[in-house]
CHARMM-style PDB file with segment names, atoms N, HN, CA, C and O in Angstrom:
ATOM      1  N   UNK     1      31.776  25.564 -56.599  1.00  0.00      PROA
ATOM      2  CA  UNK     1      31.382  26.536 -55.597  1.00  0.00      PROA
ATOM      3  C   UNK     1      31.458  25.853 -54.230  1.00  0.00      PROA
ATOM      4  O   UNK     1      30.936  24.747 -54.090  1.00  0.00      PROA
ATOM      5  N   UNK     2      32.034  26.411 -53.297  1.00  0.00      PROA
ATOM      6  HN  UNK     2      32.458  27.309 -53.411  1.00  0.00      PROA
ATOM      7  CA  UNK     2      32.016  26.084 -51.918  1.00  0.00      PROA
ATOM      8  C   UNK     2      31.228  26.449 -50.996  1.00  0.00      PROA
ATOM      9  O   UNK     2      30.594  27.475 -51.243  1.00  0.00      PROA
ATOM     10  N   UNK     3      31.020  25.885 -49.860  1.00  0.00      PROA
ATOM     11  HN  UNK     3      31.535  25.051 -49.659  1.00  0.00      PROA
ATOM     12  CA  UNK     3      30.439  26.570 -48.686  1.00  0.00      PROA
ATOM     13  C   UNK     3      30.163  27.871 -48.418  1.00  0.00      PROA
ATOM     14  O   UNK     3      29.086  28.312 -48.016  1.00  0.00      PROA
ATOM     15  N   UNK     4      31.369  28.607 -48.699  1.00  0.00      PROA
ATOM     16  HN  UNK     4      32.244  28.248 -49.025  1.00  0.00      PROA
ATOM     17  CA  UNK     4      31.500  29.967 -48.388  1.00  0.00      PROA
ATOM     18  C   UNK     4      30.735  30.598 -49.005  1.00  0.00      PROA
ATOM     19  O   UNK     4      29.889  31.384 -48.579  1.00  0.00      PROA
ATOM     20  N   UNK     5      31.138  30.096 -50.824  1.00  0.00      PROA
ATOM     21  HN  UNK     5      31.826  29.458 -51.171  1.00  0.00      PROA
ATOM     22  CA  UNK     5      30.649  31.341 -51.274  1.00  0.00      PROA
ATOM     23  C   UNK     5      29.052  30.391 -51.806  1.00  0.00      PROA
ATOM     24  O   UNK     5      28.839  30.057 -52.971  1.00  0.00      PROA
ATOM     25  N   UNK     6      28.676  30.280 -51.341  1.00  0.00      PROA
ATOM     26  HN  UNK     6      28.849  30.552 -50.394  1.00  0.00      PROA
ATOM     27  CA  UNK     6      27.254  29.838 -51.505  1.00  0.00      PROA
ATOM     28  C   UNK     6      26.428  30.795 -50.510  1.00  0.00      PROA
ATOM     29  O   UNK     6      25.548  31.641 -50.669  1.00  0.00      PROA
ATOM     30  N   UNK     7      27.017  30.344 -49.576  1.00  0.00      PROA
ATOM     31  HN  UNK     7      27.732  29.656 -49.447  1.00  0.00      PROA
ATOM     32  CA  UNK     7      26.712  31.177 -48.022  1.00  0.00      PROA
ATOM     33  C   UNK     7      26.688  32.509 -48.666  1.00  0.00      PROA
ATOM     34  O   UNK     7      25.659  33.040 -49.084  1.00  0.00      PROA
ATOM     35  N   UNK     8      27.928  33.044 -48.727  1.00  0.00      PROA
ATOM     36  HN  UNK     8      28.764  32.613 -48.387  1.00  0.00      PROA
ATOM     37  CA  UNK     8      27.636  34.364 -48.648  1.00  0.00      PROA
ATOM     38  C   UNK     8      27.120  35.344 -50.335  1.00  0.00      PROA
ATOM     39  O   UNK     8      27.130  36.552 -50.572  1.00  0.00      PROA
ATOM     40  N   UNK     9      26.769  34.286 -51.108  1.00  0.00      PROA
ATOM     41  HN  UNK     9      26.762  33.305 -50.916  1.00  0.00      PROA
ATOM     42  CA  UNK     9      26.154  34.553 -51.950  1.00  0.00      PROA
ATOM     43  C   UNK     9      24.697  34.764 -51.311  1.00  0.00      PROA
ATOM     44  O   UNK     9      24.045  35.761 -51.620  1.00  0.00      PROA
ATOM     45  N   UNK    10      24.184  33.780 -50.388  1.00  0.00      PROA
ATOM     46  HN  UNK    10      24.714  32.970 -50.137  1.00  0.00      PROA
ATOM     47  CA  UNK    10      23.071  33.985 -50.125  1.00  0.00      PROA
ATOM     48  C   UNK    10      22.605  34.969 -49.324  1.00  0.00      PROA
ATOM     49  O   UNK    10      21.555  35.486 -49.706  1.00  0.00      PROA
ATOM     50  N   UNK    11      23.269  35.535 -47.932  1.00  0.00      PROA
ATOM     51  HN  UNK    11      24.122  35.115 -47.622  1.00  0.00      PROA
ATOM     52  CA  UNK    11      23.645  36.627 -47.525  1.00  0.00      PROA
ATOM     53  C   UNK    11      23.750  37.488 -47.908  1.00  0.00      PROA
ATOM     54  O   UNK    11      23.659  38.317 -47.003  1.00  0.00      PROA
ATOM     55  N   UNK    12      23.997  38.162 -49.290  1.00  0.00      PROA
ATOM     56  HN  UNK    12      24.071  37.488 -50.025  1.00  0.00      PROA
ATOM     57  CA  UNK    12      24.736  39.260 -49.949  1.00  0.00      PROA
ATOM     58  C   UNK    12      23.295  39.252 -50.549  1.00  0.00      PROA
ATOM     59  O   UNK    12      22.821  40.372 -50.359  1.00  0.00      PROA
ATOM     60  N   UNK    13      22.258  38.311 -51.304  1.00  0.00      PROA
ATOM     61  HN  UNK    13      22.643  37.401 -51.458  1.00  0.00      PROA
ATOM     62  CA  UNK    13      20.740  38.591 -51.518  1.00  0.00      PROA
ATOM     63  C   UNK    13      19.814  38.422 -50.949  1.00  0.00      PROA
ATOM     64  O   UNK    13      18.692  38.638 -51.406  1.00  0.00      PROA
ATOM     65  N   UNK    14      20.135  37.855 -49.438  1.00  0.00      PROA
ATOM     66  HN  UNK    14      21.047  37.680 -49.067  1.00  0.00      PROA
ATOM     67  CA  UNK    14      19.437  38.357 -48.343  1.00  0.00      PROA
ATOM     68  C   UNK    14      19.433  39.732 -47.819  1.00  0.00      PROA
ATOM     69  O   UNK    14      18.429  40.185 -47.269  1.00  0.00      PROA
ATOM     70  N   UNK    15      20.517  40.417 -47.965  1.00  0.00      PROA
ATOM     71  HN  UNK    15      21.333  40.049 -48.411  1.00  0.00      PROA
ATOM     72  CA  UNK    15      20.400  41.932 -47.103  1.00  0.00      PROA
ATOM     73  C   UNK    15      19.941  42.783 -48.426  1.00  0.00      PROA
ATOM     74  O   UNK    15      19.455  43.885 -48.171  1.00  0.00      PROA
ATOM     75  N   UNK    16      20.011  42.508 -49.455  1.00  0.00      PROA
ATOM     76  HN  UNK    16      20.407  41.613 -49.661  1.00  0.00      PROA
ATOM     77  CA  UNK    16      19.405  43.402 -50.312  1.00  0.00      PROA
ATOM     78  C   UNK    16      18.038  43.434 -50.473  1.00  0.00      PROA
ATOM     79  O   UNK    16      17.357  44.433 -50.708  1.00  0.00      PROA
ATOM     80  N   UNK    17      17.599  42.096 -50.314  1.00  0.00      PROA
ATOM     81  HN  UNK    17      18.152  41.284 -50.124  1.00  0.00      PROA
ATOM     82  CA  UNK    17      15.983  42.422 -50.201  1.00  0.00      PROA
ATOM     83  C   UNK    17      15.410  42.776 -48.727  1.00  0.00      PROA
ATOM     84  O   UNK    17      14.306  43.291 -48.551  1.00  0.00      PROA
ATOM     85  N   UNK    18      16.644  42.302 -47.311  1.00  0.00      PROA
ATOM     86  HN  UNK    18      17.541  41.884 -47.454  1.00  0.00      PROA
ATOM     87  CA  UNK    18      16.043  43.574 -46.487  1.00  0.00      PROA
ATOM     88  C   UNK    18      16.498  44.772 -46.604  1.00  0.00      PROA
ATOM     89  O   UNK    18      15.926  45.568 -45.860  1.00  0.00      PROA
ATOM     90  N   UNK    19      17.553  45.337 -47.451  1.00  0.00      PROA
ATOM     91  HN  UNK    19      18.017  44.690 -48.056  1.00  0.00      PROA
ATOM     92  CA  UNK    19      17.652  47.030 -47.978  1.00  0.00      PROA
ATOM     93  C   UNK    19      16.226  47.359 -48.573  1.00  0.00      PROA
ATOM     94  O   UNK    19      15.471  48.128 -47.979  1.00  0.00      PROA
ATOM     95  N   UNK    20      15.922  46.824 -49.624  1.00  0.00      PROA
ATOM     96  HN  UNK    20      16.536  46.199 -50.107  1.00  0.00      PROA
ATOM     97  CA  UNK    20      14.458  47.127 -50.489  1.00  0.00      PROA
ATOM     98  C   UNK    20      13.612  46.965 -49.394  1.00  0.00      PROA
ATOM     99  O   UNK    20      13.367  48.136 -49.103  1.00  0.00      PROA
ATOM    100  N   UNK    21      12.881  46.119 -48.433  1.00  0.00      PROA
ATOM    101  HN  UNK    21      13.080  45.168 -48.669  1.00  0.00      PROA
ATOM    102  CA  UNK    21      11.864  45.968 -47.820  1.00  0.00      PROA
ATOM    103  C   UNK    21      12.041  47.655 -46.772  1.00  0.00      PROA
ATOM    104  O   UNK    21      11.053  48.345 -46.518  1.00  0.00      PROA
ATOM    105  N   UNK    22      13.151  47.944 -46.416  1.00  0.00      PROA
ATOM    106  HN  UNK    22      13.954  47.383 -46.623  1.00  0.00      PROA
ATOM    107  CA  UNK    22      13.601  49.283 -45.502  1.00  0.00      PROA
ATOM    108  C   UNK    22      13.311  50.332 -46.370  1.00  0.00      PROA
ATOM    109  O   UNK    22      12.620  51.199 -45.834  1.00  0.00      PROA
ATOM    110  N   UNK    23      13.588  50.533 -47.461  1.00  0.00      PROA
ATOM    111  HN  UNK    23      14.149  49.829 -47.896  1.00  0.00      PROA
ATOM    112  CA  UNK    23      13.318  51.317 -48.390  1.00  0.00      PROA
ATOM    113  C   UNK    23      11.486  51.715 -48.343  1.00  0.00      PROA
ATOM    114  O   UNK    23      10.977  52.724 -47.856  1.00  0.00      PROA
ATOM    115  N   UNK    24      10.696  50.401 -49.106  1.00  0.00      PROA
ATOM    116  HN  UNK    24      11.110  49.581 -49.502  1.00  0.00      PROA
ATOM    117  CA  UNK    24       9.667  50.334 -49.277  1.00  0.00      PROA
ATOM    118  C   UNK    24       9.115  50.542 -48.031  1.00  0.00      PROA
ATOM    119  O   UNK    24       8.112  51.249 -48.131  1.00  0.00      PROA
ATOM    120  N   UNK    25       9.411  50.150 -46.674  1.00  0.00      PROA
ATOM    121  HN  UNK    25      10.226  49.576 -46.594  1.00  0.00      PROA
ATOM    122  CA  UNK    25       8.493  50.625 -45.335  1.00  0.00      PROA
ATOM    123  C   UNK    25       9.114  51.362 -44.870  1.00  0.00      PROA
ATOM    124  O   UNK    25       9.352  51.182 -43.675  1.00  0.00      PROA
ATOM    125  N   UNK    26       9.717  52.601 -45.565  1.00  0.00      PROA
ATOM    126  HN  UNK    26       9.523  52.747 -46.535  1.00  0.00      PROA
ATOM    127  CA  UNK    26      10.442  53.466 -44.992  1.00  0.00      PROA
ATOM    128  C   UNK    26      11.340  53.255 -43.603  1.00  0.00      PROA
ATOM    129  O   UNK    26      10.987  54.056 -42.737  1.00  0.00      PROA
ATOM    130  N   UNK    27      12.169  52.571 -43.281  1.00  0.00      PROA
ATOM    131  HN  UNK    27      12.455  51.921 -43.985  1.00  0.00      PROA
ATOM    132  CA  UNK    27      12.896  51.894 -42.123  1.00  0.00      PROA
ATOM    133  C   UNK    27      13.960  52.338 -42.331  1.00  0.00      PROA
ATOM    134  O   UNK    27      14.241  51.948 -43.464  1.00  0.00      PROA
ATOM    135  N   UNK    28      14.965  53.072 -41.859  1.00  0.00      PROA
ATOM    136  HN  UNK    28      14.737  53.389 -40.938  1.00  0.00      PROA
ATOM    137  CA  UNK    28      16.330  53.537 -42.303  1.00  0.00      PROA
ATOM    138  C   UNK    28      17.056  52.433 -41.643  1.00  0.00      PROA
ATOM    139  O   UNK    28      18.114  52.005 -42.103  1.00  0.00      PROA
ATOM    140  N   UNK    29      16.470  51.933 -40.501  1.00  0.00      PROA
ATOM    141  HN  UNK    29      15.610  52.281 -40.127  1.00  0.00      PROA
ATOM    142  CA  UNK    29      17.096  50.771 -39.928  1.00  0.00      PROA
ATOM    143  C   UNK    29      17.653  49.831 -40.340  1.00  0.00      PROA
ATOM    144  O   UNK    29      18.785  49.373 -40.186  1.00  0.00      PROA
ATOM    145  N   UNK    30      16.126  49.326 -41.311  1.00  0.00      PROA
ATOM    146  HN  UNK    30      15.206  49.698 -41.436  1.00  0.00      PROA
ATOM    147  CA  UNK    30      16.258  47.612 -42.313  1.00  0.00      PROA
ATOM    148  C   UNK    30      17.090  48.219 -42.976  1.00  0.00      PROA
ATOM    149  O   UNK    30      17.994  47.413 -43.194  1.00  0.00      PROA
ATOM    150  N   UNK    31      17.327  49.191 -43.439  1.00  0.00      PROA
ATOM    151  HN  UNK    31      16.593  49.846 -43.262  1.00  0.00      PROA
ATOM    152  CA  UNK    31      18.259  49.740 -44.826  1.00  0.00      PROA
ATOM    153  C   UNK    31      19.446  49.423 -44.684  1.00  0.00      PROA
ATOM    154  O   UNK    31      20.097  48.752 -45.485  1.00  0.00      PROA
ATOM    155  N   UNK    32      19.931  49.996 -43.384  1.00  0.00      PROA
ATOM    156  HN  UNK    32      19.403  50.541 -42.733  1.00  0.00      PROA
ATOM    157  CA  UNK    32      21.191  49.644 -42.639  1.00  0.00      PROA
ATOM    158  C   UNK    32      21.381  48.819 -42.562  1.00  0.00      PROA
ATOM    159  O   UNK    32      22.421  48.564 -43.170  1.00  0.00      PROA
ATOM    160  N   UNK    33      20.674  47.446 -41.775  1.00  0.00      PROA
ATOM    161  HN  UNK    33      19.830  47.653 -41.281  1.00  0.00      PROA
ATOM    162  CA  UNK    33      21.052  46.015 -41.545  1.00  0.00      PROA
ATOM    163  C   UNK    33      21.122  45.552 -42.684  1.00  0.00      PROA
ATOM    164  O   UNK    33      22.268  45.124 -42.825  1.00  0.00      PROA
ATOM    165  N   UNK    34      20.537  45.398 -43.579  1.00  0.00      PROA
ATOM    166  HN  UNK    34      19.606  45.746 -43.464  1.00  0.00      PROA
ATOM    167  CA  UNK    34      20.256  45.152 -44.742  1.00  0.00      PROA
ATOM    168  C   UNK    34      21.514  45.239 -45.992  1.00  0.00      PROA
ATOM    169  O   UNK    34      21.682  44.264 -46.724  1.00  0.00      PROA
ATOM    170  N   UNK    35      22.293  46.390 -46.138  1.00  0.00      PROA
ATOM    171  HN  UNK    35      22.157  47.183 -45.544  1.00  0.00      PROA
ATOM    172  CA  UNK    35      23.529  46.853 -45.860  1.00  0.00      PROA
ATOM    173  C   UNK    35      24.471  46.227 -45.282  1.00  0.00      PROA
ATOM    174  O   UNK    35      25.307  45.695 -46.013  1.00  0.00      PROA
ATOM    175  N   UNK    36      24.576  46.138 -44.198  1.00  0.00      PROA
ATOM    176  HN  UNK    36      23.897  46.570 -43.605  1.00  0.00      PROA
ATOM    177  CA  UNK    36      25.868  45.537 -43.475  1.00  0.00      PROA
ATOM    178  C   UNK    36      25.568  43.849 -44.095  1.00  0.00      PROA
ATOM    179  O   UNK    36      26.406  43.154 -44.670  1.00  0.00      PROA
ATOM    180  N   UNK    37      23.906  43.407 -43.731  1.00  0.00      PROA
ATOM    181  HN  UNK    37      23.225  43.972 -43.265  1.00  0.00      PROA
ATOM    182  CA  UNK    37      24.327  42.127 -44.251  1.00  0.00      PROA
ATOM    183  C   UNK    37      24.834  41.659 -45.821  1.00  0.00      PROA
ATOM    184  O   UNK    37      25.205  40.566 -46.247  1.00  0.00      PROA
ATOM    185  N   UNK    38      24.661  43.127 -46.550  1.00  0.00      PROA
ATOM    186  HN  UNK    38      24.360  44.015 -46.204  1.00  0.00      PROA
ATOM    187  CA  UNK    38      25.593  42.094 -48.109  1.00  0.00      PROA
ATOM    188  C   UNK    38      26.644  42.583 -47.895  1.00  0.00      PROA
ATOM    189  O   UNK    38      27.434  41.999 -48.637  1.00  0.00      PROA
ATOM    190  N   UNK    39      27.353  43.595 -47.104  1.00  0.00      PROA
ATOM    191  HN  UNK    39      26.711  44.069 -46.501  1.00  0.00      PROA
ATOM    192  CA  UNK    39      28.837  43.208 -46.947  1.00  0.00      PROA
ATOM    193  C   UNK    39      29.358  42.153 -46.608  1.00  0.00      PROA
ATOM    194  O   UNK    39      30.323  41.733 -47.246  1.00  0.00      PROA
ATOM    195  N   UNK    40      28.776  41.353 -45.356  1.00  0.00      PROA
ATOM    196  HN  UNK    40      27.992  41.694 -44.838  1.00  0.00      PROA
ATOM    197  CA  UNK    40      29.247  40.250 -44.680  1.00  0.00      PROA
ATOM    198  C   UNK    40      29.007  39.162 -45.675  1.00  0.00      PROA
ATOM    199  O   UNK    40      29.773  38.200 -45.709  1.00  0.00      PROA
ATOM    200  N   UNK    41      27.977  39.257 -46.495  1.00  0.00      PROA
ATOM    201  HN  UNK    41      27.354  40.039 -46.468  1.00  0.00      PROA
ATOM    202  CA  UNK    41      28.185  37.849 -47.691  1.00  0.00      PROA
ATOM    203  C   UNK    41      28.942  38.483 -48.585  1.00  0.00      PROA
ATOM    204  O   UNK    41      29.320  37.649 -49.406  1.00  0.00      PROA
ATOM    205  N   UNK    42      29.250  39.282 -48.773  1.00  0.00      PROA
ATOM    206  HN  UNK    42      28.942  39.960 -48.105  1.00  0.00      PROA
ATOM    207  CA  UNK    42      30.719  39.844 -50.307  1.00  0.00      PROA
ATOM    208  C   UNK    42      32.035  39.122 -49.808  1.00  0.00      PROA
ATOM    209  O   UNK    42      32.898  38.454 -50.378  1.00  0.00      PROA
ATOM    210  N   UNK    43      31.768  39.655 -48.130  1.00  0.00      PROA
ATOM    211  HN  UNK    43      31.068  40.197 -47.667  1.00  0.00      PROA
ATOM    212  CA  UNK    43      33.556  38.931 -47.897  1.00  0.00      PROA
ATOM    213  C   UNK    43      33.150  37.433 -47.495  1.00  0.00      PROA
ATOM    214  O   UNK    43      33.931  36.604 -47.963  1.00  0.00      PROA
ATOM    215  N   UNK    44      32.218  36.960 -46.815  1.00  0.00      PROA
ATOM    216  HN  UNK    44      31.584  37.633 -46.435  1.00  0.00      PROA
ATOM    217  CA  UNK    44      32.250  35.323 -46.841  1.00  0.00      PROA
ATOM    218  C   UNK    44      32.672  34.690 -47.923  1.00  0.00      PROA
ATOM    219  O   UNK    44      33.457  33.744 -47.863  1.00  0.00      PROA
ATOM    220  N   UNK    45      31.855  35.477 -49.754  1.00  0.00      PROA
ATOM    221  HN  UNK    45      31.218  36.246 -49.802  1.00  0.00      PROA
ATOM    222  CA  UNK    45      31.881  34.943 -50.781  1.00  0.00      PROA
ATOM    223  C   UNK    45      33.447  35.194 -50.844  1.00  0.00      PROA
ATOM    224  O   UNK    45      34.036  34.361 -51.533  1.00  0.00      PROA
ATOM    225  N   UNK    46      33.930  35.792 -50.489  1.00  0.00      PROA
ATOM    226  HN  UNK    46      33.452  36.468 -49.930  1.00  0.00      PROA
ATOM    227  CA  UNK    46      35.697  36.260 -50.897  1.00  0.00      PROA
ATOM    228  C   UNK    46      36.614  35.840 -50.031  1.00  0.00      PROA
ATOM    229  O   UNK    46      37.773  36.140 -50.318  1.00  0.00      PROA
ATOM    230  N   UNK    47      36.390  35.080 -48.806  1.00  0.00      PROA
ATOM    231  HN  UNK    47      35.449  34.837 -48.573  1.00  0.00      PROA
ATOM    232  CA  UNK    47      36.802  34.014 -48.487  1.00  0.00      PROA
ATOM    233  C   UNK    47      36.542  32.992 -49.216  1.00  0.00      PROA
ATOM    234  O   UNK    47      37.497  32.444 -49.768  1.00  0.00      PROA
ATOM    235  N   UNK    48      35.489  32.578 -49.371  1.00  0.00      PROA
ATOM    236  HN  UNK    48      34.714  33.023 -48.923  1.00  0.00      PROA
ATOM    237  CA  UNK    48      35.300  31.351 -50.469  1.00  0.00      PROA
ATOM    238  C   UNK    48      36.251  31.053 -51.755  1.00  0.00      PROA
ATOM    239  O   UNK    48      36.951  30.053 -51.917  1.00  0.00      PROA
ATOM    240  N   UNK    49      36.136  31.923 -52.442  1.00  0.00      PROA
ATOM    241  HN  UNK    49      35.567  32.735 -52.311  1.00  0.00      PROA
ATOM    242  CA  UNK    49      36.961  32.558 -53.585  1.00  0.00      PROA
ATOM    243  C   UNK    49      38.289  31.907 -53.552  1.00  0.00      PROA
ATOM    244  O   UNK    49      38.799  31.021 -54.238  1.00  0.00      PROA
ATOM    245  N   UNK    50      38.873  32.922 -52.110  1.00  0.00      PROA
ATOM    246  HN  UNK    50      38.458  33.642 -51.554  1.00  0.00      PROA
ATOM    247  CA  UNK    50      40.563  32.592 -51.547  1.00  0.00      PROA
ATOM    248  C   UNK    50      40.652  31.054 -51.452  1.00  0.00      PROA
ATOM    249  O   UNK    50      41.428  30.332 -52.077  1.00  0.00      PROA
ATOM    250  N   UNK    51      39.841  30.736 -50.678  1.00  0.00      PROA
ATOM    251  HN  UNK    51      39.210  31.323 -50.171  1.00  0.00      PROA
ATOM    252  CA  UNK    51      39.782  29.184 -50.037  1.00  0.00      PROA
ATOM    253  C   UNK    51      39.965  28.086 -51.481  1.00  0.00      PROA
ATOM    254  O   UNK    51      40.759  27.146 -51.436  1.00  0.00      PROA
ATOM    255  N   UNK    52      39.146  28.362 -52.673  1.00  0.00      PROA
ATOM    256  HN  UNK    52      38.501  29.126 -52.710  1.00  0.00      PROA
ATOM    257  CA  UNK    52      38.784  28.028 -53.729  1.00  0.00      PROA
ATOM    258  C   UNK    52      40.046  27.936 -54.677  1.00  0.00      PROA
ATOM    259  O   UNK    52      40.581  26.947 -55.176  1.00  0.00      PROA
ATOM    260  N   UNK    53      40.315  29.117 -54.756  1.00  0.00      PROA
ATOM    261  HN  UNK    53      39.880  29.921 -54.350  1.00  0.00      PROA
ATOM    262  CA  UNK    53      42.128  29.767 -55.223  1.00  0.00      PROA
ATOM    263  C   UNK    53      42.922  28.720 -54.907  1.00  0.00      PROA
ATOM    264  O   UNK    53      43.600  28.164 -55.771  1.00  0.00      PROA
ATOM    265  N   UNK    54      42.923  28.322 -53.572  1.00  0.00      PROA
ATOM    266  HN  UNK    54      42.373  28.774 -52.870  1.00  0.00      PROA
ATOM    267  CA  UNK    54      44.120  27.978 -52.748  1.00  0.00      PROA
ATOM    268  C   UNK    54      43.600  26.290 -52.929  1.00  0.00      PROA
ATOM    269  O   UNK    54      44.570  25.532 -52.895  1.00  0.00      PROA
ATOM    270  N   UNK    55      42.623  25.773 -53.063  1.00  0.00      PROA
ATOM    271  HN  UNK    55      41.835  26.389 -53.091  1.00  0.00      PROA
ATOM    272  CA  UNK    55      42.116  24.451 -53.188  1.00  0.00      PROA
ATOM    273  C   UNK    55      43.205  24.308 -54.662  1.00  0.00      PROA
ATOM    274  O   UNK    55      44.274  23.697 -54.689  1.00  0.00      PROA
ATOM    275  N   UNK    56      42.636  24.976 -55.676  1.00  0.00      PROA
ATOM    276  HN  UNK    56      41.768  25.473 -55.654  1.00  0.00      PROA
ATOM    277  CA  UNK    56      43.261  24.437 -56.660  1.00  0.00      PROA
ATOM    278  C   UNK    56      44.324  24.905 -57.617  1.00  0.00      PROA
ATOM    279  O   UNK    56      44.589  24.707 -58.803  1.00  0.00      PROA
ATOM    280  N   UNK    57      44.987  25.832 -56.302  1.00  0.00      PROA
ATOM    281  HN  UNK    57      44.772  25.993 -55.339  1.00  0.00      PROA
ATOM    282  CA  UNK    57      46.944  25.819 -56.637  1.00  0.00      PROA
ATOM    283  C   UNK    57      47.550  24.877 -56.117  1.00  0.00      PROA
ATOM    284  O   UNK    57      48.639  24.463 -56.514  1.00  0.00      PROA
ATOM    285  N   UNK    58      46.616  24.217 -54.723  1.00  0.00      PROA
ATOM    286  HN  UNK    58      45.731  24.553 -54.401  1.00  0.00      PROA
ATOM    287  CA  UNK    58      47.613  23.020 -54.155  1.00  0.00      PROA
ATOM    288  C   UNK    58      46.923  21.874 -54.931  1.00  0.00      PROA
ATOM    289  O   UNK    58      47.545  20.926 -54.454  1.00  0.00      PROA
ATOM    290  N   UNK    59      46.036  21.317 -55.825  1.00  0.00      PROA
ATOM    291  HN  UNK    59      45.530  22.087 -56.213  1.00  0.00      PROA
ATOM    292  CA  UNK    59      45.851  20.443 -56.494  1.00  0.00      PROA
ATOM    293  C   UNK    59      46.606  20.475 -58.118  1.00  0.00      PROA
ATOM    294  O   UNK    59      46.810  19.668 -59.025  1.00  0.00      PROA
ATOM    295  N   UNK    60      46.831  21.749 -57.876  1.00  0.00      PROA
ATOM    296  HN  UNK    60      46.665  22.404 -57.139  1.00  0.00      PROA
ATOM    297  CA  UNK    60      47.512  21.795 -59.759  1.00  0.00      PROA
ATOM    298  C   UNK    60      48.692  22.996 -59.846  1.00  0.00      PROA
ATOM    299  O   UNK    60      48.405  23.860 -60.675  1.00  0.00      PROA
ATOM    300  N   UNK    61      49.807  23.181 -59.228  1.00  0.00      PROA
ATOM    301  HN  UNK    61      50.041  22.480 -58.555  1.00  0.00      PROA
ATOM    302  CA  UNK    61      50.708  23.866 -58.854  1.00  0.00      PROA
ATOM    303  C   UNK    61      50.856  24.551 -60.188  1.00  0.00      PROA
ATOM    304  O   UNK    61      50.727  23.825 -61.174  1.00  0.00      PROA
ATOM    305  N   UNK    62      51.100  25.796 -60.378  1.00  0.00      PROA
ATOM    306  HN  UNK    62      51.205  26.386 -59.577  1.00  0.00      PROA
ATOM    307  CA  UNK    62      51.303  26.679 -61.429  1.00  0.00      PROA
ATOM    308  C   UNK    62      50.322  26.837 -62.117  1.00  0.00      PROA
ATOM    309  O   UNK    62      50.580  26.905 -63.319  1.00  0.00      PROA
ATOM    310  N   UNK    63      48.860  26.960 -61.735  1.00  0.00      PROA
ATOM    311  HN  UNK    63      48.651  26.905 -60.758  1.00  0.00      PROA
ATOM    312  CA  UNK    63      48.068  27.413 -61.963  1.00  0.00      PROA
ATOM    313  C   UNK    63      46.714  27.907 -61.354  1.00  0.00      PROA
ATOM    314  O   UNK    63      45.574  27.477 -61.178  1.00  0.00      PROA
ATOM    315  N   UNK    64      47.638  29.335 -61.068  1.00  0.00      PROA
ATOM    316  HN  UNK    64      48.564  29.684 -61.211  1.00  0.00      PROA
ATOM    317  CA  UNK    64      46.518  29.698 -59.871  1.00  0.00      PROA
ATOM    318  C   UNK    64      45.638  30.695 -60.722  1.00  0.00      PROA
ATOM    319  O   UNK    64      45.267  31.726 -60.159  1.00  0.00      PROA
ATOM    320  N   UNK    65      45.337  30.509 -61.807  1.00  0.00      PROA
ATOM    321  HN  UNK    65      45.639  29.672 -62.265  1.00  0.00      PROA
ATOM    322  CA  UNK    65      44.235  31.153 -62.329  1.00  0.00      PROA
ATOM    323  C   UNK    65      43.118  30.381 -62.997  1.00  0.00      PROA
ATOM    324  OT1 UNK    65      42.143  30.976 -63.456  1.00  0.00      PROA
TER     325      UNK     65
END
């Protein structure tokens, strides 16, 4: 696991528990931010991923799975 997707693993269960906390104090706001922030850790983690991919097709050529 890399940087990225550590990061945006953590991000992606950071905005969900501020979705739930918006929920629970009725905040449509937190809901929203909360929201946008596990998008922004889905694609950090999916940069990671790519980055990850690409680490070890150029360490082991013909096997990018």
């Amino acid at each position: 696991m890399n940087k990225d997707q550590a990061k945006g693993h953590m991000k992606d269960m950071g905005g969900k528990i501020q979705e739930k906390t918006g929920e629970i104090t009725g905040s449509p706001g937190q809901q929203v931010k909360g929201k946008l922030k596990q998008a922004e850790g889905k694609m950090q983690k999916g940069v990671g991923d790519a980055k990850n991919i690409a680490e070890n097709t150029k360490d082991n050529p013909g096997s990018a799975r």
